[in-house]
N, C-alpha and C positions, 0 to 999 in steps of 0.2 A: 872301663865303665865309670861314667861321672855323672853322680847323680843332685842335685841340688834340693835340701828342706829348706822350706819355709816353716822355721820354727815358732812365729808368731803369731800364724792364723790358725783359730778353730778355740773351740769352747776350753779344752785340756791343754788349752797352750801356755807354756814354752813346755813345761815340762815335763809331761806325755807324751809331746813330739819331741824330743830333744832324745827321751828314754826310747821308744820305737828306733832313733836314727842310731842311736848307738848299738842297742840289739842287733837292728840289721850292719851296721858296720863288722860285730863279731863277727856273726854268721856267715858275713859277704866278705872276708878279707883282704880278695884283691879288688874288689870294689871300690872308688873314692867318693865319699860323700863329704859335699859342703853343705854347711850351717849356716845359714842366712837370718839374721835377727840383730836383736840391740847387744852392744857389748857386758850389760850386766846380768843376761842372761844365758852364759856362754859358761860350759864348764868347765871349772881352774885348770882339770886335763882331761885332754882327748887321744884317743887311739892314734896310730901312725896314718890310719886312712882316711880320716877325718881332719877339715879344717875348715874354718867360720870367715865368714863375709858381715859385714856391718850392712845395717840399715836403719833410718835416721825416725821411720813411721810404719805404719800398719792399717792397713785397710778391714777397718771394722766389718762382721760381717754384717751391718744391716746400714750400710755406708753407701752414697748413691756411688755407681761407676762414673760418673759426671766428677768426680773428684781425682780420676785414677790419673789425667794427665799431672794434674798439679802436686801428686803424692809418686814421684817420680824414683823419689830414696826411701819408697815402700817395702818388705818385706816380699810381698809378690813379687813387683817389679824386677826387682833386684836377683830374684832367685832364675826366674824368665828371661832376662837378659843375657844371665851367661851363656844360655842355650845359643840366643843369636851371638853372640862374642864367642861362641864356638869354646867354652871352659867350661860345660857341662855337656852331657846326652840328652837330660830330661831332667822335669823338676815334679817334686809332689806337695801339695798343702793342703791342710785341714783348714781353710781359712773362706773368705768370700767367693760362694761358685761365680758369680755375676762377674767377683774381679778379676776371679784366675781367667773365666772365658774372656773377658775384655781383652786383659792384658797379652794372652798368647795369640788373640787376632791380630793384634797392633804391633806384637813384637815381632811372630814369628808367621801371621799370614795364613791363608788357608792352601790346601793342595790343590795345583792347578787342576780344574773341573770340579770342585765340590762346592754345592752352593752355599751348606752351611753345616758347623758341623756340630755332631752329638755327643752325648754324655751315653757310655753304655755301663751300666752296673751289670753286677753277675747278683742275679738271682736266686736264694735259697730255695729250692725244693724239693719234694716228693723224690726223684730223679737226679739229684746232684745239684749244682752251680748251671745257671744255666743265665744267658746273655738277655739282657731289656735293656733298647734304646729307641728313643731319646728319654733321658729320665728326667731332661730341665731347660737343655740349652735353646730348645725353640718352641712358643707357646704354638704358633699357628707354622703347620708346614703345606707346603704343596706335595700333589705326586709322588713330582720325579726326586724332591729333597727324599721323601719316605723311600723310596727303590735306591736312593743313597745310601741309608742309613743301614737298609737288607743289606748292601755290597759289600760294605766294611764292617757290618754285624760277622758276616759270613770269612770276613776272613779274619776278623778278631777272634773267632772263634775255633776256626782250624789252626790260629796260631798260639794262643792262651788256651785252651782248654782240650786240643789235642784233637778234635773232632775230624774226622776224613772225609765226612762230606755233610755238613751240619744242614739243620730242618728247619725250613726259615717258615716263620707265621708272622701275620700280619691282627695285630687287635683289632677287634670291632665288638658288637651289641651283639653278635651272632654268627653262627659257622657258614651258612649261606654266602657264596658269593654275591647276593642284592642285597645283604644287611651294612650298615654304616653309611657314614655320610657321602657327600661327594666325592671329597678327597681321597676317603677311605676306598669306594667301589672304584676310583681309578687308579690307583696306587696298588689294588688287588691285580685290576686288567696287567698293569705293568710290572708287578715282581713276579705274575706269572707266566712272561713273554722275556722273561729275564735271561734265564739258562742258570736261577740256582734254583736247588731243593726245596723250591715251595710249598709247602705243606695245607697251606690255604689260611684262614680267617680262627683266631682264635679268642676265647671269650675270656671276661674276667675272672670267673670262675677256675680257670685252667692256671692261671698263674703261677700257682703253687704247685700246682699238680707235677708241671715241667714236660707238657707231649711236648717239646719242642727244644730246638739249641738255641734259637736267635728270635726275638722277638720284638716285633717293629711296631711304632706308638710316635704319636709325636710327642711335645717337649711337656703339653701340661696335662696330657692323660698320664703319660707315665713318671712325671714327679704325684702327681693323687695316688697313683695306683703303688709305687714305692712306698709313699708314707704310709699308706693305708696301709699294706700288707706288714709294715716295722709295727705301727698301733695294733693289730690286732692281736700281733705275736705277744706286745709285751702287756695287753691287757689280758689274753688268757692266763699267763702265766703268772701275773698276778694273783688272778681270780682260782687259779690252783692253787698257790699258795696261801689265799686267804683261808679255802674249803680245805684242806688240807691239813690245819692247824686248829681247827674246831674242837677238836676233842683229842684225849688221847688215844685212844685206838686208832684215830686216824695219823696221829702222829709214827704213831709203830708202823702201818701199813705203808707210809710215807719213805719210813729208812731202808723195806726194801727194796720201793725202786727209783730212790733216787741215783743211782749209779744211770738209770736209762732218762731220768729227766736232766738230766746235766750232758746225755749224750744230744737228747733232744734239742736244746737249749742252744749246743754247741754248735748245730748245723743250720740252725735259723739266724747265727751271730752273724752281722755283716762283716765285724772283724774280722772273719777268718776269709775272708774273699778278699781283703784291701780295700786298695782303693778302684776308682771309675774313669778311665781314660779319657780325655777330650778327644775324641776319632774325627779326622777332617783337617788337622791342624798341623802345619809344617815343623812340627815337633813333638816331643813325646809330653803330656803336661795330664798329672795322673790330680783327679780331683776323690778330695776323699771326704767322708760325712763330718760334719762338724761338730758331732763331739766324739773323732776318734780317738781312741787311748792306743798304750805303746805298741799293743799289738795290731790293733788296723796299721798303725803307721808302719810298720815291721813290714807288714803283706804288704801295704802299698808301694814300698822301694822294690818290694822283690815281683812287685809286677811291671812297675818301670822299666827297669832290671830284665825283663821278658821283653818286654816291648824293644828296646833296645837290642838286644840281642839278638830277636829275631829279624829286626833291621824294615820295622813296623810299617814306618813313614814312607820306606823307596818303596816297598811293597800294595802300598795305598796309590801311593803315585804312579807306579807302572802299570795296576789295575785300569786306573781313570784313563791312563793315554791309553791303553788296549779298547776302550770303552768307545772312547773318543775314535777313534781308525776305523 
């Protein structure tokens, strides 16, 4: 297992990620991870299964993709490339979504028959962890892109989250199959002519709820509907804590249950999911929120780490040719 960080990208960078790749090197021992970053941000020592790659720049994340040929001794780059040089499995970064999806198209290509491919996040709710994609990588999809994204929803999810025969819903304005746009009512016709577990049309509302395992959005409903549901969370939880410290009686009522607000807390953290895999891409290339700390980075090796293992990509690829016959 050879995993590549990108220790340079994302808001906590180097040394949030750098703490995350070491954690997971403990805990992963016969795992090898390399460290890709500048040399003065490299730790005087490292464990036996870790070892560092140089690179000369870094792709800001609010940096146009227009720059990513010319920034070739990037941090990204560099970490993606050893995938195609065959000296890594996969790679993971907290750093620009725009650059990592650029750069794994250019590097590593998409899988024969997918037209484009998505971003799936796992979900906090009601019901566990539960799969949303596309969460960014395509603003406008067609159809048969959206009955993509159900396919390898569907088996990210019997692969990552153990499911035996997962319950694929599709977003829209409303449970009716005539609710939603064009794209949406034809992309309903075809994930239910599919032969997976279609469950039918589900609303915003349900997001949280989790009737479902897989759930299919294109690239800019479900980066809104991601953000939104991250904002609300940490605005209630503010707005408890401001109500909460009003007085002191409320404070005593407070210390008994915080032990169940810290459990709450802990199931809404993206952290504990990792990171969000680029699905469609001839490699494993794990994209994670940008200000993840050591513990996102921690999950996000050890989902790489899955994805790899379960041998993700021939799996994707064998699907599409079965699809294709």
């Amino acid at each position: 297992m050879r995993i590549a960080i990108d220790i340079m990208g994302g808001d906590k960078a180097p040394e949030e990620i750098v703490a995350g790749a070491l954690a997971a090197a403990q805990e992963y021992p016969n795992w090898h991870l390399t460290l890709v970053g500048q040399s003065e941000v490299f730790p005087a020592t490292l464990p036996a299964n870790v070892n560092t790659v140089l690179s000369a720049s870094v792709m800001a994340m609010d940096e146009s993709v227009e720059n990513l040929r010319s920034k070739k001794d990037s941090s990204i780059w560099i970490a993606t490339k050893l995938i195609k040089d065959n000296l890594a499995d996969a790679v993971v970064s907290a750093g620009s979504t725009a650059a990592q999806m650029a750069t794994a198209l250019l590097l590593l290509g998409r899988v024969p028959g997918i037209t484009r491919p998505a971003i799936a996040t796992t979900m906090p709710t009601m019901m566990g962890g539960k799969i949303m994609l596309d969460v960014g990588a395509n603003n406008e999809c067609t159809p048969e892109m959206l009955l993509q994204f159900a396919q390898m929803g569907d088996l990210y999810s019997r692969m990552v989250m153990k499911v035996a025969n997962p319950q694929i819903a599709l977003l829209s304005n409303g449970s009716e199959e005539c609710k939603g746009t064009e794209t949406i009512i034809a992309a309903h016709e075809l994930i239910k002519n599919s032969g997976l577990n279609f469950i039918g049309n589900r609303e915003g509302r349900d997001i949280n709820k989790g009737n479902y395992d897989v759930l299919v959005c294109d690239g800019f409903t479900g980066n809104v509907a991601l953000k939104t549901v991250e904002g609300t969370s940490s605005v209630i939880f503010s707005m408890m804590k401001e109500q909460l410290q009003k007085s002191a009686i409320r404070k005593m009522g407070t210390a008994m249950i915080l032990p169940g607000l810290k459990e709450l807390k802990a199931k809404l953290d993206y952290a504990e999911y990792g990171g969000a895999p680029l699905l469609g891409v001839g490699g494993v290339s794990i994209i994670c929120h940008g200000s993840s700390d050591r513990i996102a980075i921690k999950n996000a090796i050890r989902v790489a780490g899955t994805c790899v293992e379960g041998k993700f990509i021939d799996k994707i690829e064998a699907m599409m040719k079965q699809n294709a016959e």
